[in-house]
MDTraj code that builds the backbone (N, CA, C; nanometers):
import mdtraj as md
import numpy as np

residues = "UNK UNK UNK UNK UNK UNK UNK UNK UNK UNK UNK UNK UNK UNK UNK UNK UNK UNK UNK UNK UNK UNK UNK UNK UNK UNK UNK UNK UNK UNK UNK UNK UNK UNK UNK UNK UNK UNK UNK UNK UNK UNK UNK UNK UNK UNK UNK UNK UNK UNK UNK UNK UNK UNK UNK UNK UNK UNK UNK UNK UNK UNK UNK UNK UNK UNK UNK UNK UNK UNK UNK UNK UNK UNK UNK UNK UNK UNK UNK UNK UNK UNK UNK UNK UNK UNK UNK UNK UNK UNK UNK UNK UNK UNK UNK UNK UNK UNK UNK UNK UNK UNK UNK UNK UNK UNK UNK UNK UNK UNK UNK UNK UNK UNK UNK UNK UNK UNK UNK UNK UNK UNK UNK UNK UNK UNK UNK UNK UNK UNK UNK UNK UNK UNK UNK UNK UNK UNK UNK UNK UNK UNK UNK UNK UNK UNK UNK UNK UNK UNK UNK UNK UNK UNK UNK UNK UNK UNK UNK UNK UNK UNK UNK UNK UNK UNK UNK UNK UNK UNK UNK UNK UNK UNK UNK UNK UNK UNK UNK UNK UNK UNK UNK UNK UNK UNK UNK".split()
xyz = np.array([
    [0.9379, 1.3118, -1.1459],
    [0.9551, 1.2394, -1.0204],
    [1.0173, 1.1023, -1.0442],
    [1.0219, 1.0385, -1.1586],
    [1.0934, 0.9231, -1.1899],
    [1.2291, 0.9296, -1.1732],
    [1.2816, 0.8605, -1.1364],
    [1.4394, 0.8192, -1.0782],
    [1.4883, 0.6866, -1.0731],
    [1.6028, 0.6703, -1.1823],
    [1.6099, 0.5168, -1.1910],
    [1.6814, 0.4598, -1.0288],
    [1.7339, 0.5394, -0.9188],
    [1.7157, 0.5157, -0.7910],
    [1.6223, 0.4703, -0.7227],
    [1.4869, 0.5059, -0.7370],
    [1.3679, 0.5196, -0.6357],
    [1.3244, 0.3155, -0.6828],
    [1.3023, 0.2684, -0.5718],
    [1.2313, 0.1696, -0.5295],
    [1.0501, 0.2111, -0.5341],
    [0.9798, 0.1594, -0.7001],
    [0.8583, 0.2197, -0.5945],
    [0.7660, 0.0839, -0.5521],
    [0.6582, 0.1046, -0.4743],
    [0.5995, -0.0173, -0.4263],
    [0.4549, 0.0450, -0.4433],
    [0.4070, -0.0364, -0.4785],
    [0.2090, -0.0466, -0.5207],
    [0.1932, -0.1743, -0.4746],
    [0.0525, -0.1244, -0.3464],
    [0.0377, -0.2513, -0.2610],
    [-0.1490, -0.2548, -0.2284],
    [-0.2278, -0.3596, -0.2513],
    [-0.3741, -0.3233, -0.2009],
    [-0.3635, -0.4807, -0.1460],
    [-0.4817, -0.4398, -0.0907],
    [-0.5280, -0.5727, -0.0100],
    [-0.7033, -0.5957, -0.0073],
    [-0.7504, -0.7028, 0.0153],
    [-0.8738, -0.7294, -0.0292],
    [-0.9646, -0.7921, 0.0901],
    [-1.0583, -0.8014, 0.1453],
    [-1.0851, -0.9072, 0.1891],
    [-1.2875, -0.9085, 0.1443],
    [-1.3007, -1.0179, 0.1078],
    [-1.4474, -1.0976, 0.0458],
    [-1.4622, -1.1217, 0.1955],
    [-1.5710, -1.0599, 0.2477],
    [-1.6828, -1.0475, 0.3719],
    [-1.6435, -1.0640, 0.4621],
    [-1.5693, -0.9430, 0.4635],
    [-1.4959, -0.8493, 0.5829],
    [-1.5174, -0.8401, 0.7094],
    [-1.6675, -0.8072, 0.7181],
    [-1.7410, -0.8362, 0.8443],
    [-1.7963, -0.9218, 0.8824],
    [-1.7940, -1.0429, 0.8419],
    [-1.8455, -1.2086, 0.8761],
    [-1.7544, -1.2679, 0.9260],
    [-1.7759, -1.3623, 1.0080],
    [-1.7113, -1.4625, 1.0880],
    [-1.5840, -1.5430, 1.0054],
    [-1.6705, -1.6075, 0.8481],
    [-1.5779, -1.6256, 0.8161],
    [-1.5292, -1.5667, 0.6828],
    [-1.4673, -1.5039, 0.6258],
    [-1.4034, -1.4646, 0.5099],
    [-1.2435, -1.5014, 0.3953],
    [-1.2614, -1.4873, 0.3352],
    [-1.1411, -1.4733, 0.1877],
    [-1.0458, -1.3347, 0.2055],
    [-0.9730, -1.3316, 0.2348],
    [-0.8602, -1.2057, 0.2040],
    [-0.7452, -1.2395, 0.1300],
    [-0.7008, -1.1307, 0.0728],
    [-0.6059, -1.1734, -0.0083],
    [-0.4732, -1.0026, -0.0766],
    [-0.4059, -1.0565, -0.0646],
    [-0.3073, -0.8929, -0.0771],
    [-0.2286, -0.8935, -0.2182],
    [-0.1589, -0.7558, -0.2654],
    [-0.1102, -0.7828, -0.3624],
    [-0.0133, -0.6660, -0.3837],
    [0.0944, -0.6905, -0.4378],
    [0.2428, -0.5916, -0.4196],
    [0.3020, -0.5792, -0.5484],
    [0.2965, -0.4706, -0.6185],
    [0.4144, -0.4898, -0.7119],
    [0.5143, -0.3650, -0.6991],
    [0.6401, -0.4476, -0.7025],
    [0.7534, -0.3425, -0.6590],
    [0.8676, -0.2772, -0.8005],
    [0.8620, -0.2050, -0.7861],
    [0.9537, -0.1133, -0.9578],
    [1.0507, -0.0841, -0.9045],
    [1.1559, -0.1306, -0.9849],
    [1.3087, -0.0827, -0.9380],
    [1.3353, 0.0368, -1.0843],
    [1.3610, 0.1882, -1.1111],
    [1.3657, 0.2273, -1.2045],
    [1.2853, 0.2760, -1.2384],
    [1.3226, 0.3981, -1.3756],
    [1.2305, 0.4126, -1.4591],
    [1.0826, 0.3458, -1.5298],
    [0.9742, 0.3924, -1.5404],
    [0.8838, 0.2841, -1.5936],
    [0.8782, 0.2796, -1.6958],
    [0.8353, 0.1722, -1.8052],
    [0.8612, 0.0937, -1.8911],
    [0.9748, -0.0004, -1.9527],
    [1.1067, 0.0931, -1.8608],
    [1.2070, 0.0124, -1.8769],
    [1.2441, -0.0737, -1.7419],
    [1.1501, -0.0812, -1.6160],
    [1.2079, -0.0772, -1.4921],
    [1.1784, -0.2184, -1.4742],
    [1.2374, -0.2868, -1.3496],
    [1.2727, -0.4409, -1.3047],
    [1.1544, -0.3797, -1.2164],
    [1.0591, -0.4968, -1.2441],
    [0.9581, -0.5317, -1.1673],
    [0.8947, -0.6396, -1.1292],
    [0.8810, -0.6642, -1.0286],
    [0.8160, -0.8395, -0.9154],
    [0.6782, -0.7502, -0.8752],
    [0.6586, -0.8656, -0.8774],
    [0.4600, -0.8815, -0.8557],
    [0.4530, -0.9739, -0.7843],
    [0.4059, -0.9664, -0.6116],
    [0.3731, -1.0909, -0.5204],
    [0.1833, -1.0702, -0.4845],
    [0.1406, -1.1632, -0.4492],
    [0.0234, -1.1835, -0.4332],
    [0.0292, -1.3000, -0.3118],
    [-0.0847, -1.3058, -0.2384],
    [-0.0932, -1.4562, -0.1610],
    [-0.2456, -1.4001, -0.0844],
    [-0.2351, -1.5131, 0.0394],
    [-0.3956, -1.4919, 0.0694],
    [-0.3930, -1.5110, 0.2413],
    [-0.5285, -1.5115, 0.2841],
    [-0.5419, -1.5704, 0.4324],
    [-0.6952, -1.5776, 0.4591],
    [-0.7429, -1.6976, 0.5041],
    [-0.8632, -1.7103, 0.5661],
    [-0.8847, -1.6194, 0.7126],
    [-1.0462, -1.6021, 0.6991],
    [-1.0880, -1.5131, 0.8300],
    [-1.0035, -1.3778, 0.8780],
    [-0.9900, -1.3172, 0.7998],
    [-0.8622, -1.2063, 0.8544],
    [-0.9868, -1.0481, 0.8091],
    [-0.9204, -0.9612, 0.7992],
    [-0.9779, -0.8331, 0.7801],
    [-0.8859, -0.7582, 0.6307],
    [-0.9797, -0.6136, 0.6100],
    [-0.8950, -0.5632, 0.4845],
    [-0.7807, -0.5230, 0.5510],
    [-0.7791, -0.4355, 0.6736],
    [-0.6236, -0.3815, 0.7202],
    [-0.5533, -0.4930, 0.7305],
    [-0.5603, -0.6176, 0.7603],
    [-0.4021, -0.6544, 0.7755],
    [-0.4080, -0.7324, 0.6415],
    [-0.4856, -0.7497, 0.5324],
    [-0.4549, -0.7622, 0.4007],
    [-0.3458, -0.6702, 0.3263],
    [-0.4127, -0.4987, 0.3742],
    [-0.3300, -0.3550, 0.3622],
    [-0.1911, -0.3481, 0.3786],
    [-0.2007, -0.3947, 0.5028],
    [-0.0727, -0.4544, 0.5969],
    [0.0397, -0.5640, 0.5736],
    [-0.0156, -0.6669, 0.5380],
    [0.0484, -0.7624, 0.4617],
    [0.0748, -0.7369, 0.3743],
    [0.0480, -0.6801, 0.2871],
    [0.0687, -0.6484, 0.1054],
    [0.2168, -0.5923, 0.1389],
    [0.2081, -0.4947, 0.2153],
    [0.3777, -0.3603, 0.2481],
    [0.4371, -0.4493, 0.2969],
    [0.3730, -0.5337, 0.3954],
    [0.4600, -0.6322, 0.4589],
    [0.5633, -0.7187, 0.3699],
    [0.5361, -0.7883, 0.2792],
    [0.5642, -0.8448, 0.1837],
    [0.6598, -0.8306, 0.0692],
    [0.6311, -0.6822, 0.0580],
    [0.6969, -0.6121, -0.0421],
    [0.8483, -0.5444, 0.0418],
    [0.7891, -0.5089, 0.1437],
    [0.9531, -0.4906, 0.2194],
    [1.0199, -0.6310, 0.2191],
    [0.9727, -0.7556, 0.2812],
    [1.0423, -0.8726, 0.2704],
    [1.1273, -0.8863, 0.1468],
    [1.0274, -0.8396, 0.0239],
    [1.1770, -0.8712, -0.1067],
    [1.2203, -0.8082, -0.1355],
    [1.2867, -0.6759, -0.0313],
    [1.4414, -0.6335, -0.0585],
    [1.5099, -0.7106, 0.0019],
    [1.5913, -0.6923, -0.0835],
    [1.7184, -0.7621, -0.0669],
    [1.8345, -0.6650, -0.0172],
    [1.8241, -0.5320, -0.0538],
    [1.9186, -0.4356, 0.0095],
    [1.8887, -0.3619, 0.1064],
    [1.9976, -0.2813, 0.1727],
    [1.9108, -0.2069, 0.2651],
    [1.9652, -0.0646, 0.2233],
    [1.8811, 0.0425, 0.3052],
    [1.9213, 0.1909, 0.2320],
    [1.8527, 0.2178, 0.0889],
    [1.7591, 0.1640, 0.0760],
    [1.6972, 0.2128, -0.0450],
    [1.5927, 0.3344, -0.0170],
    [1.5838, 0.4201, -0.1510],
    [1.4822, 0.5151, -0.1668],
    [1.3496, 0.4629, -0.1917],
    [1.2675, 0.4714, -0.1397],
    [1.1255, 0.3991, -0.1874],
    [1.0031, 0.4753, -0.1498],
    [0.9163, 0.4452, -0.3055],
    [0.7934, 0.5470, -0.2165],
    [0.6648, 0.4396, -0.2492],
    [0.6086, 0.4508, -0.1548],
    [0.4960, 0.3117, -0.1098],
    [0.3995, 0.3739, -0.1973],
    [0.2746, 0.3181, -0.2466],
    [0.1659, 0.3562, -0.3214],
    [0.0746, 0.3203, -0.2553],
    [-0.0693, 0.3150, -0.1693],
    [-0.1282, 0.2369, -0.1289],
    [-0.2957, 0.3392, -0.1282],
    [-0.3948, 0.2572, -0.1193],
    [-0.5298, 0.3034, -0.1375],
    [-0.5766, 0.3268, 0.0494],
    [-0.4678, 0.2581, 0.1451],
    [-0.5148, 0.2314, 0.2528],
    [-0.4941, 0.3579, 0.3299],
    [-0.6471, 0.4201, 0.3680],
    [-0.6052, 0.5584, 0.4434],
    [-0.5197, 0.5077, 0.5900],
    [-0.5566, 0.4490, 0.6429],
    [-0.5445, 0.3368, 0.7320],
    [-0.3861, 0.3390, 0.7573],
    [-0.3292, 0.2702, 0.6780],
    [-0.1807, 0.2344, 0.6577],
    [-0.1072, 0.3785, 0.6012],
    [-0.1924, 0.4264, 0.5251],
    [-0.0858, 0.5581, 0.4845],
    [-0.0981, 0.6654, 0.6167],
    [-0.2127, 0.7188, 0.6647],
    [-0.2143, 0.7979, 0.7890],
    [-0.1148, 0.7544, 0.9273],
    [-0.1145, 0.5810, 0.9337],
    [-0.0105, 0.5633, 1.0592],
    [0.0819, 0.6186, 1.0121],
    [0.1688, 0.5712, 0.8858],
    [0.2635, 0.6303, 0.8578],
    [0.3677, 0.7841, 0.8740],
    [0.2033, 0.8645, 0.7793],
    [0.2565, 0.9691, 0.7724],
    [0.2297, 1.0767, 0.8741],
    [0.1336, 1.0110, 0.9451],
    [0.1233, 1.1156, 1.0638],
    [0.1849, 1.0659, 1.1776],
    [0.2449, 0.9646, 1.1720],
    [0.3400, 0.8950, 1.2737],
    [0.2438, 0.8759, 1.3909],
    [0.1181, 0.7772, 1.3733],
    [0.0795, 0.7378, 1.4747],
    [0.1138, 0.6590, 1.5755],
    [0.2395, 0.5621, 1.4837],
    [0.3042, 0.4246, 1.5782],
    [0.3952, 0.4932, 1.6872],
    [0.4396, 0.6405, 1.6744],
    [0.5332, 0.6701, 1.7803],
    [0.4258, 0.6846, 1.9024],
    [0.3089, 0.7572, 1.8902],
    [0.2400, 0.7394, 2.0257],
    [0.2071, 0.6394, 2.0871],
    [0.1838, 0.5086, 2.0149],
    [0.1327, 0.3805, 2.0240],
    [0.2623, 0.3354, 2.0977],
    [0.3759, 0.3340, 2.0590],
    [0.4881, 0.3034, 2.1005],
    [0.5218, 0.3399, 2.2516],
    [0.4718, 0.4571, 2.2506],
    [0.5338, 0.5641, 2.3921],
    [0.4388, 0.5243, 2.5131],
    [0.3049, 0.4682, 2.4250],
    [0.1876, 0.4263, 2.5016],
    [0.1679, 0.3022, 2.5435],
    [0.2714, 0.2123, 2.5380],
    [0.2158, 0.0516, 2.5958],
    [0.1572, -0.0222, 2.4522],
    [0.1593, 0.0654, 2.3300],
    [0.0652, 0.0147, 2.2348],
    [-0.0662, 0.0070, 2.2844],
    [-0.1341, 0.0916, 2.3044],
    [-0.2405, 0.1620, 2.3314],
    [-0.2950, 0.2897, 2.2498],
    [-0.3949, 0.2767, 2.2031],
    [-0.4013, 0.4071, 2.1185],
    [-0.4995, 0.5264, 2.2152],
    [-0.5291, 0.6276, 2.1249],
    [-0.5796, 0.7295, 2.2062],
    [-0.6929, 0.6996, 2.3112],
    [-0.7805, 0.6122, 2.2953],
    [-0.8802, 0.5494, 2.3406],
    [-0.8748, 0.4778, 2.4551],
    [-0.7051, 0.4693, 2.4855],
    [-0.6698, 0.3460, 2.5896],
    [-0.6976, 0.2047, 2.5634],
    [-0.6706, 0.1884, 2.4572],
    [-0.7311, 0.0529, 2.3945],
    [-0.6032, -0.0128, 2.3230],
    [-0.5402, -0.1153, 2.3225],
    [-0.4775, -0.1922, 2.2848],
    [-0.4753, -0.1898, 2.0969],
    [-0.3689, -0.1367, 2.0549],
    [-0.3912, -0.1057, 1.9249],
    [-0.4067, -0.2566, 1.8103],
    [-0.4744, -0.2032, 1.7157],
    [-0.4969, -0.3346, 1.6764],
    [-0.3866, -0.3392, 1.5545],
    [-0.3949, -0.4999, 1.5078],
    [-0.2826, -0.5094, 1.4525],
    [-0.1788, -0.5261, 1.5037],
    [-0.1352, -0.4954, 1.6217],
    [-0.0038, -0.5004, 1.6569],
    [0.1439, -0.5455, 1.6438],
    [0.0760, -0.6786, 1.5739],
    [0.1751, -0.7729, 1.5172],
    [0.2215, -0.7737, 1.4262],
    [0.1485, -0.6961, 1.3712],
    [0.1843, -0.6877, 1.1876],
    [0.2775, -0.5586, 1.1550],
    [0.2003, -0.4065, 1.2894],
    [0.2764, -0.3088, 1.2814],
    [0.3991, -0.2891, 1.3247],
    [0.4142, -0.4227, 1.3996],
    [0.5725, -0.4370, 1.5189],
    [0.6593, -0.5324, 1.3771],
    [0.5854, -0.5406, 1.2996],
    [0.6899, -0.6300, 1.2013],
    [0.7363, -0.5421, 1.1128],
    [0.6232, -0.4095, 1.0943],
    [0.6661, -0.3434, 0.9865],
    [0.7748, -0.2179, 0.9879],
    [0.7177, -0.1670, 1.1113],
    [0.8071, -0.0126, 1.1502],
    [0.9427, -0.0758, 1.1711],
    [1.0367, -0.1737, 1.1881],
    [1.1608, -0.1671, 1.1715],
    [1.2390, -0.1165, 1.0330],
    [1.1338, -0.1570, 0.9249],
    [1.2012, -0.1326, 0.7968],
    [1.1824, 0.0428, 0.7361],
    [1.1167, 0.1181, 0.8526],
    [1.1520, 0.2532, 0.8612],
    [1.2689, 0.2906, 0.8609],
    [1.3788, 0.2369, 0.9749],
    [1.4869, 0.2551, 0.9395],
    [1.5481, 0.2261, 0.9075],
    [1.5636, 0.1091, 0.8318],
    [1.6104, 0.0904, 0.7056],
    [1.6368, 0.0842, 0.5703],
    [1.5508, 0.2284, 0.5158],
    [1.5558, 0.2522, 0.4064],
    [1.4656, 0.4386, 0.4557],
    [1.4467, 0.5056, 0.3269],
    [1.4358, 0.6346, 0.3058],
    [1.2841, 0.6216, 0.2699],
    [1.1730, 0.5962, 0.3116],
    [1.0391, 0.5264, 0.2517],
    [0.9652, 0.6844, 0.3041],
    [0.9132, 0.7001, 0.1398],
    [0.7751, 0.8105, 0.1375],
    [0.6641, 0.7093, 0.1358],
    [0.5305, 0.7474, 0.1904],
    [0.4109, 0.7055, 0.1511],
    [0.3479, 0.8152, 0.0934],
    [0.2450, 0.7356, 0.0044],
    [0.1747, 0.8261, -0.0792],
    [0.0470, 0.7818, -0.1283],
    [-0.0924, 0.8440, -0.0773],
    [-0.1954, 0.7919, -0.0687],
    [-0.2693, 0.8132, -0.1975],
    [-0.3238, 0.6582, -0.2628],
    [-0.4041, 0.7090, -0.3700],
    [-0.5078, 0.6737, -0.3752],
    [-0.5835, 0.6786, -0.4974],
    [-0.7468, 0.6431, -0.4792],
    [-0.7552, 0.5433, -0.5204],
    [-0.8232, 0.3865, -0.4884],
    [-0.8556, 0.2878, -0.5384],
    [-0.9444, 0.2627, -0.6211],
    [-0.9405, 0.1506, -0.6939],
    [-1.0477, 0.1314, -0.8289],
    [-1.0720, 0.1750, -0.8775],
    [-0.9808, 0.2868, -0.9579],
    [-0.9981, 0.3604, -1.0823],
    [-1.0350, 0.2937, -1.1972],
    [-1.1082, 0.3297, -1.2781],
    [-1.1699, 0.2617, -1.3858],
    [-1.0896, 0.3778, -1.4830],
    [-0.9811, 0.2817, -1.5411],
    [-0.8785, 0.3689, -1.6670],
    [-0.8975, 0.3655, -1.7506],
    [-1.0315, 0.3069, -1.7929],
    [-1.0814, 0.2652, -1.9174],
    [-1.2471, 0.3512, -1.9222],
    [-1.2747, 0.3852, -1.8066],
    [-1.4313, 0.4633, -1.8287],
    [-1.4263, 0.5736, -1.8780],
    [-1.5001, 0.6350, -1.9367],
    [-1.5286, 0.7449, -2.0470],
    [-1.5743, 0.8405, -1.9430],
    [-1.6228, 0.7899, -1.8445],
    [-1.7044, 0.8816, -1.7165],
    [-1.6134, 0.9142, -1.6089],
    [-1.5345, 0.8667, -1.5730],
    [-1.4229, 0.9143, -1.4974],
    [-1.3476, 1.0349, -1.4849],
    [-1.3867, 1.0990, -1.4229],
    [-1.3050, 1.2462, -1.4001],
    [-1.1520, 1.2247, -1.3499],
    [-1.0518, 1.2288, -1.4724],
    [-0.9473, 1.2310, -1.4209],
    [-0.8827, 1.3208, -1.3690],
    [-0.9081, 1.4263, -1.3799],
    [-0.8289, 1.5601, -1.3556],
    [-0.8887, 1.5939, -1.1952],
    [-1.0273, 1.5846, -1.1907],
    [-1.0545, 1.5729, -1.0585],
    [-0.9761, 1.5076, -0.9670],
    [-0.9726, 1.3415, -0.9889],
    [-0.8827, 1.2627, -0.9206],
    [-0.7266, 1.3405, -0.8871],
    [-0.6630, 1.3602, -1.0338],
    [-0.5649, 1.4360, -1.0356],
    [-0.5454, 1.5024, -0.9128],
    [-0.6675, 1.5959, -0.8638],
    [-0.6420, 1.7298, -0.7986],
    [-0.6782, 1.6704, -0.6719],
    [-0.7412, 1.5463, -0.6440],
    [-0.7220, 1.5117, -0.5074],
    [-0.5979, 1.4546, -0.4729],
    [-0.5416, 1.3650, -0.5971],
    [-0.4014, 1.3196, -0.5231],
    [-0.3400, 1.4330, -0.5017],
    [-0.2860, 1.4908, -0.5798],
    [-0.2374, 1.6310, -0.5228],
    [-0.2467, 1.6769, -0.4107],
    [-0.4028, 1.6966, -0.3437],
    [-0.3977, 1.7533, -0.2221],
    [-0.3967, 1.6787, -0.1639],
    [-0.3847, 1.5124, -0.1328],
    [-0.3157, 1.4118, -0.0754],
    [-0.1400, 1.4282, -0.0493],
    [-0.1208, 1.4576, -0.1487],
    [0.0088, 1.4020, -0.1449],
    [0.1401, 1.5320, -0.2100],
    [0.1107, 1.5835, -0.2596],
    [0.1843, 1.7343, -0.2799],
    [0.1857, 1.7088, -0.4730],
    [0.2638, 1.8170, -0.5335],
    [0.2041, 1.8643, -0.6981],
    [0.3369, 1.7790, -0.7220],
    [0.3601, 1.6996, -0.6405],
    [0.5492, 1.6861, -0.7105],
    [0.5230, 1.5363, -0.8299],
    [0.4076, 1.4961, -0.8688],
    [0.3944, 1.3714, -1.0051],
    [0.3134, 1.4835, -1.0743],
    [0.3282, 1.4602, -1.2137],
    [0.2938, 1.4883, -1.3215],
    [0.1736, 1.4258, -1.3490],
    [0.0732, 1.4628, -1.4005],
    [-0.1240, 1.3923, -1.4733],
    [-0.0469, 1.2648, -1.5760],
    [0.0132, 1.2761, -1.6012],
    [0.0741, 1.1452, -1.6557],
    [0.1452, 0.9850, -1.6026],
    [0.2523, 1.0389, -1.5066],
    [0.2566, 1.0013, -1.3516],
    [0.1700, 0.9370, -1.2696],
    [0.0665, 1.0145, -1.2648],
    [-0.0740, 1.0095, -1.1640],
    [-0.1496, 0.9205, -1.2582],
    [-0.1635, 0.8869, -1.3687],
    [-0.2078, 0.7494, -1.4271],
    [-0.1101, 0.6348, -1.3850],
    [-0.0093, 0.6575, -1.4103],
    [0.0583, 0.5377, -1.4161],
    [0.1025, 0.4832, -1.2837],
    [0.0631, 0.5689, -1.1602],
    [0.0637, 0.5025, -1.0515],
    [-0.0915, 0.4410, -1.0432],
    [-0.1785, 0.5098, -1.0860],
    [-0.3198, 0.4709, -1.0655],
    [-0.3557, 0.3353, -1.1737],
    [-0.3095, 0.3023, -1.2707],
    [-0.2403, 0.1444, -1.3288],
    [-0.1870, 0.0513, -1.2617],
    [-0.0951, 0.1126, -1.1971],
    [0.0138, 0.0004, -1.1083],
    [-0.1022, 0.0340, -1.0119],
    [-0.1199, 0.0424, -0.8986],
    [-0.2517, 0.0280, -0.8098],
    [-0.3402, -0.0705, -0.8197],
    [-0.4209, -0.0394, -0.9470],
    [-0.5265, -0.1148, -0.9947],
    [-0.4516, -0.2654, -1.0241],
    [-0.3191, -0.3020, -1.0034],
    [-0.2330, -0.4302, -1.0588],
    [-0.2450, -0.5225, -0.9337],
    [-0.1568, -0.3723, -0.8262],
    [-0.1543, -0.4483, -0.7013],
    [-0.3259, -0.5200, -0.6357],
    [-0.4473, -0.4464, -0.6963],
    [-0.5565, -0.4759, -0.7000],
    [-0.6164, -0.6062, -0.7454],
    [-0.5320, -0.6338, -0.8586],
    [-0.6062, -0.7347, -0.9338],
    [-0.5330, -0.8712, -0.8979],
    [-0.3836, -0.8333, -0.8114],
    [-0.2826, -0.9437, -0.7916],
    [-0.3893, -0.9461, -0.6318],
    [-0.4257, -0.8819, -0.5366],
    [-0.5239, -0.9556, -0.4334],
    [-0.6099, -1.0077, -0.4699],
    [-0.6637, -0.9800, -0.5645],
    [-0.8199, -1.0802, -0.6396],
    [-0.7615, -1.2163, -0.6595],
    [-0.6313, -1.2388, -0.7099],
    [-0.5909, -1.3518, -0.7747],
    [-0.5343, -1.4283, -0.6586],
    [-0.5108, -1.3466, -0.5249],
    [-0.5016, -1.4090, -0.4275],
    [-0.6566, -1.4739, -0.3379],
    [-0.7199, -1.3844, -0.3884],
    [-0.8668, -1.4541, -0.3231],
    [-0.9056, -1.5491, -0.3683],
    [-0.9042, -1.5780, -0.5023],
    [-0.9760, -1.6595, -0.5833],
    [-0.8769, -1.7771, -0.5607],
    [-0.7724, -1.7897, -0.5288],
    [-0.6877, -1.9087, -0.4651],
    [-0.7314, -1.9869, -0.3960],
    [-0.7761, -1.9329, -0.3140],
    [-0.8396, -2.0135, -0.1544],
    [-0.9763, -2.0297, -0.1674],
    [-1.0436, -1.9543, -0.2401],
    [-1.2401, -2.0153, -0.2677],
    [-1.2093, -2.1442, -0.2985],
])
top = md.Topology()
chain = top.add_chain()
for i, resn in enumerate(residues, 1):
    res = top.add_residue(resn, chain, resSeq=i)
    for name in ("N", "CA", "C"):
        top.add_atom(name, md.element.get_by_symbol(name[0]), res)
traj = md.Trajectory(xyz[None], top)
């Protein structure tokens, strides 16, 4: 599945007490141009007081689309956010769209601002999403990888290799550790 064409993007987002009034959030993006180990890669991170994990989720892609610089690229998003990968791939924003931005509920979709910033760069480039599992521990002895394996898979189809499927689950855990480094900014 590597292609020194493909744009890929690994994006998480964080937020320290999520459900309190006031909280730490913080997002984190790293984008691969190329093959990996030989590939051009940027790493952004930053933060925001009182906010939630989705638009941390949100911001992270947000961000990472901002630093293209071209348009028409192949790119396939990486993200832990069922959230952000389900609008995507089940194309929830077209009903939201057709609906006043209203979701099924009749309720004013949330986010709005962040998702009206993002769906333009749909058409401007060729973007797969592809949902993975967060906080893999690549270093635990107890970790069932092959399990994992077989859920991304049925996430996302057999088309990466168990080798692959680490090395997105690395880059993940990056974009992970670049929101931590965005939290710990603002404490």
């Amino acid at each position: 599945m590597r292609n020194d064409r493909v744009l890929r993007i690994y994006t998480d987002g964080g937020c320290a007490g999520n459900q309190e009034e006031e909280n730490l959030g913080g997002w984190g993006a790293v984008l691969e141009f190329g093959p990996g180990g030989g590939a051009a890669t940027k790493e952004l991170y930053g933060s925001e007081a009182n906010t939630t994990n989705n638009r941390m989720e949100m911001t992270a892609l947000l961000e990472a689309f901002r630093a293209i610089t071209k348009e028409g690229q192949t790119i396939q998003v990486f993200s832990d956010s069922s959230y952000l990968m389900n609008c995507f791939r089940e194309k929830w924003y077209v009903n939201w769209q057709k609906n006043g931005w209203k979701n099924a509920k009749k309720q004013p979709v949330e986010n709005q601002d962040l998702w009206k910033e993002l769906l333009p760069y749909l058409g401007q480039h060729d973007i797969t999403f592809y949902r993975v599992k967060g906080h893999v521990n690549l270093n635990s002895q107890v970790t069932n990888f092959e399990k994992l394996y077989d859920k991304f898979c049925e996430w996302n189809g057999n088309d990466f290799t168990f080798e692959e499927f680490r090395y997105i689950t690395e880059k993940n855990n990056r974009a992970d550790a670049l929101a931590n480094v965005g939290i710990d900014e603002i404490r």
